[in-house]
C-alpha positions in Angstrom: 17.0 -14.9 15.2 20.0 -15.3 13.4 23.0 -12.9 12.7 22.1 -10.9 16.1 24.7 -12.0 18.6 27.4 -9.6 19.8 25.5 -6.6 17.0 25.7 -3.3 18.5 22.2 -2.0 18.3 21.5 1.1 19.0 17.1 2.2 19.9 16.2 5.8 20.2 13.4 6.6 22.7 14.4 3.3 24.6 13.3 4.6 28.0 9.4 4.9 26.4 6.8 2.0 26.2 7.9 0.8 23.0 11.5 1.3 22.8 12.2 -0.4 26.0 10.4 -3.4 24.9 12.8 -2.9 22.1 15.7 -2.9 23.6 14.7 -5.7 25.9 14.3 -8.1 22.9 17.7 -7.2 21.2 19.2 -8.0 24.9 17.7 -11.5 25.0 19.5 -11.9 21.2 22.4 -11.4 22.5 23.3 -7.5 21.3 24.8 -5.0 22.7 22.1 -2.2 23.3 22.6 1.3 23.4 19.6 2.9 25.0 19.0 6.8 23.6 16.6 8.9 25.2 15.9 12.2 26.6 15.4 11.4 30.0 18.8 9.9 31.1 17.0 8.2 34.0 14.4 6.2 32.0 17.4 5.2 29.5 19.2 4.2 33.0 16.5 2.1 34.1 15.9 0.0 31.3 20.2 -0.6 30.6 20.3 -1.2 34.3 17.5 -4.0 34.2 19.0 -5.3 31.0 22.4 -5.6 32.8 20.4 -7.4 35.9 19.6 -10.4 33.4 23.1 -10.9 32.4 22.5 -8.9 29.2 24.8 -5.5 27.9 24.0 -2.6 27.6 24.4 1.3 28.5 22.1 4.2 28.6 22.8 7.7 26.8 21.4 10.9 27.2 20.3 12.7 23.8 18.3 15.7 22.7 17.4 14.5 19.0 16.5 17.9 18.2 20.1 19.2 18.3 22.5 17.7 15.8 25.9 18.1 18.0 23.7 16.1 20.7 23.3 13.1 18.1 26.7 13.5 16.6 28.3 13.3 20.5 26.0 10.6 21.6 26.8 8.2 18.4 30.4 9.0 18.6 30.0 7.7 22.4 28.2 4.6 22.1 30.9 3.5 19.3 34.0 4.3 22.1 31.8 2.2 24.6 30.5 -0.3 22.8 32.0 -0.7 18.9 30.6 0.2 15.7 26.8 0.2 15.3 25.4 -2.6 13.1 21.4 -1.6 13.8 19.9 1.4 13.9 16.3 1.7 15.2 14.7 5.2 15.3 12.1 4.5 17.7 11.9 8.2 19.5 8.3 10.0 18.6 6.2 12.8 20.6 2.8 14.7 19.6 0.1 16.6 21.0 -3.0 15.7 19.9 -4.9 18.7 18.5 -7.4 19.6 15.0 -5.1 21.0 12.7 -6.1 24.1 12.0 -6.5 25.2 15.9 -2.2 24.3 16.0 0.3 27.1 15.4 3.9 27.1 13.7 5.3 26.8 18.0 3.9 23.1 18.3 4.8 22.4 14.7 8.3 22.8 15.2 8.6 20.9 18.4 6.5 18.2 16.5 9.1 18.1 13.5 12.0 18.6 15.4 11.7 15.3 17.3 10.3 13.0 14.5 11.6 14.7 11.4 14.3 16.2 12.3 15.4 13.9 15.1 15.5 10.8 12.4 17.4 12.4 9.9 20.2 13.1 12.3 20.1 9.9 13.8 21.0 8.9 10.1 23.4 10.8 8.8 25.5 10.1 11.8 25.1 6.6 11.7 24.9 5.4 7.9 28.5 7.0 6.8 29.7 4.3 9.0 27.6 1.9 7.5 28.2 3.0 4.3 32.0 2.6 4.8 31.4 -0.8 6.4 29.3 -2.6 3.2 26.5 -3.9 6.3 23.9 -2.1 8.4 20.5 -2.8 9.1 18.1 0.2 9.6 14.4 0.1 11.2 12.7 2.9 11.6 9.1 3.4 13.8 6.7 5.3 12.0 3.3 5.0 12.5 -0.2 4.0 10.7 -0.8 7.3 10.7 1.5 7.9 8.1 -0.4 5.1 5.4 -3.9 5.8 6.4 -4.1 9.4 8.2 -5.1 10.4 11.6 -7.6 13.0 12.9 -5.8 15.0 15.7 -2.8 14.0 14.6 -1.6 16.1 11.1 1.9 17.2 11.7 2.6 13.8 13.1 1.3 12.3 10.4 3.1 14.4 8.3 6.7 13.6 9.7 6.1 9.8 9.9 4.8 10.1 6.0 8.0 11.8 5.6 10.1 8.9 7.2 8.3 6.5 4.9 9.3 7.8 1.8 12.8 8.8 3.5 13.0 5.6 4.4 12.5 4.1 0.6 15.2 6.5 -0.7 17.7 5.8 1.8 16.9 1.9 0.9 17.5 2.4 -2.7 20.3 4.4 -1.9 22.6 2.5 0.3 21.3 -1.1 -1.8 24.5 -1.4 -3.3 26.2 -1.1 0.5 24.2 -3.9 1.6 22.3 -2.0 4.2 18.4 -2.5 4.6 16.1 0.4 5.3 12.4 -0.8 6.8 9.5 0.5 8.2 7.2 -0.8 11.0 3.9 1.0 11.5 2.5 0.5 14.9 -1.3 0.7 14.9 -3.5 1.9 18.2 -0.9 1.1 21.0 -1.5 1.6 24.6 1.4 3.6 25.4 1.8 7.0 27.3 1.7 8.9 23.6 -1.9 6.8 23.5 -3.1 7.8 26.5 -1.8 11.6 26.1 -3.6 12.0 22.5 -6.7 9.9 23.8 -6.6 12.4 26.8 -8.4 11.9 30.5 -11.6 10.4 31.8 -15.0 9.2 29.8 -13.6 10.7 26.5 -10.6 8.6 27.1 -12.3 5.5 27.4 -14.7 6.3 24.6 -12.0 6.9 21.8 -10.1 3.1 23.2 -13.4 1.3 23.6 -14.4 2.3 20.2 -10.7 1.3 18.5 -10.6 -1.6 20.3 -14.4 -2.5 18.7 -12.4 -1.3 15.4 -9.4 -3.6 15.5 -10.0 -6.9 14.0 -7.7 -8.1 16.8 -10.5 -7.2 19.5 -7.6 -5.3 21.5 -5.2 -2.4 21.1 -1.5 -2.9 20.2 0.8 -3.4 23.3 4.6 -2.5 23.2 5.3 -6.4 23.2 3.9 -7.1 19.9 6.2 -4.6 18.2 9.9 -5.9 19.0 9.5 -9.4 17.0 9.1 -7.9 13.5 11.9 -5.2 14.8 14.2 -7.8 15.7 13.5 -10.0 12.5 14.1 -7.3 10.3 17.3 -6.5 11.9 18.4 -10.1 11.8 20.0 -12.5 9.1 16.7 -13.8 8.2 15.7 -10.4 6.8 18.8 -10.3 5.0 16.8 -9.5 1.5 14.3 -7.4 2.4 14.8 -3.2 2.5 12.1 -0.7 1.8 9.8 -2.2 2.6 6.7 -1.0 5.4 4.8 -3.5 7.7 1.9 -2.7 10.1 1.4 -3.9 13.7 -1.8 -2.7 13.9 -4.0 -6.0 14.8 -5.8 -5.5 11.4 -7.0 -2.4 11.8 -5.2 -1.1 8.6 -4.2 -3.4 5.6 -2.8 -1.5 3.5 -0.7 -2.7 0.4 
């Protein structure tokens, strides 16, 4: 991809399934990668084997749900590795449950990291940006958000949220030349999966029945999100903003 050498791109949740395959493709671009995550030791881990194939990058620990956290962490990777040109908001957590048997407790843990946690993660990094005329902003929603999701309603909620977000911010900051774009993972086996899918012969049931589902034949893996990432973030996407693709192996086809 072009236009993605030397960048300073920064992936929140980069220690997770997704993220670190993320992260992994930016390396092999050539950026500099700032790995954000709660768990200092996953972000660690995935800097650390970024570094081991010649690649840069350096892990930071961040609570999402705390502003001054964000705010500290952005300010950080700027002193350690320059200005940020990308921004992808990767991070996302749920608990699988039917709506109406949830309470306001998981609700606000649910917002807090993919509401909430997003909209920091902007504000702190688009006045930047903004004062720069160039950025490049992808942010990880889900299918969820375009076709709904049983179990899933507050998440859904938030990454509905982030869409249209994600539209304003793009017809917002047009004039700065920074894009704003969504990708919407489908079914992915990832930890989340296999938490919301849960344990045992219901586990297999709900995968062997998606994977029937998806034209594809298979469920997502985190390798098949990073291309349309990186392409988006990249010179070759330089005329595309709010817009919202789907990885989702056909399963959704939404217009």
């Amino acid at each position: 991809m072009r236009g993605l050498s030397n960048k300073v791109v920064l992936v929140t949740g980069g220690g997770g399934g997704i993220g670190s395959a993320i992260c992994q493709r930016f390396a092999a671009e050539g950026a500099k990668v700032a790995v954000f995550d709660i768990n200092k030791q996953s972000a660690e881990r995935v800097a650390a084997s970024i570094r081991e194939s010649q690649g840069q990058a350096q892990a930071f620990e961040v609570d999402l749900t705390k502003q001054e956290s964000v705010i500290a962490a952005v300010a950080a990777t700027e002193q350690q590795l320059g200005t940020i040109d990308v921004l992808v908001n990767n991070a996302g957590w749920d608990k699988a449950a039917p709506f109406l048997k949830t309470d306001k407790v998981l609700w606000d843990q649910i917002v807090a990291v993919n509401l909430y946690g997003a909209l920091y993660m902007h504000h702190a990094v688009l006045s930047g940006m903004s004062a720069r005329g160039a950025g490049r902003v992808i942010n990880i929603a889900s299918d969820a958000a375009r076709v709904g999701s049983s179990g899933e309603a507050v998440y859904a909620f938030c990454k509905g949220g982030l869409v249209a977000f994600s539209k304003t911010m793009a017809r917002e900051l047009a004039r700065k030349q920074i894009s704003v774009n969504v990708v919407c993972p489908g079914p992915t086996d990832t930890a989340l999966f296999r938490d919301f899918a849960g344990e045992g012969e219901q586990g297999e049931k709900l995968k062997t029945a998606l994977t029937k589902a998806i034209p594809f034949g298979r469920l997502g893996q985190p390798d098949d999100v990073p291309g349309i990432v990186v392409f988006l973030a990249s010179d070759e996407a330089a005329f595309i903003t709010g817009q919202v693709i789907s990885v989702s192996g056909g399963l959704t086809m939404a217009g």
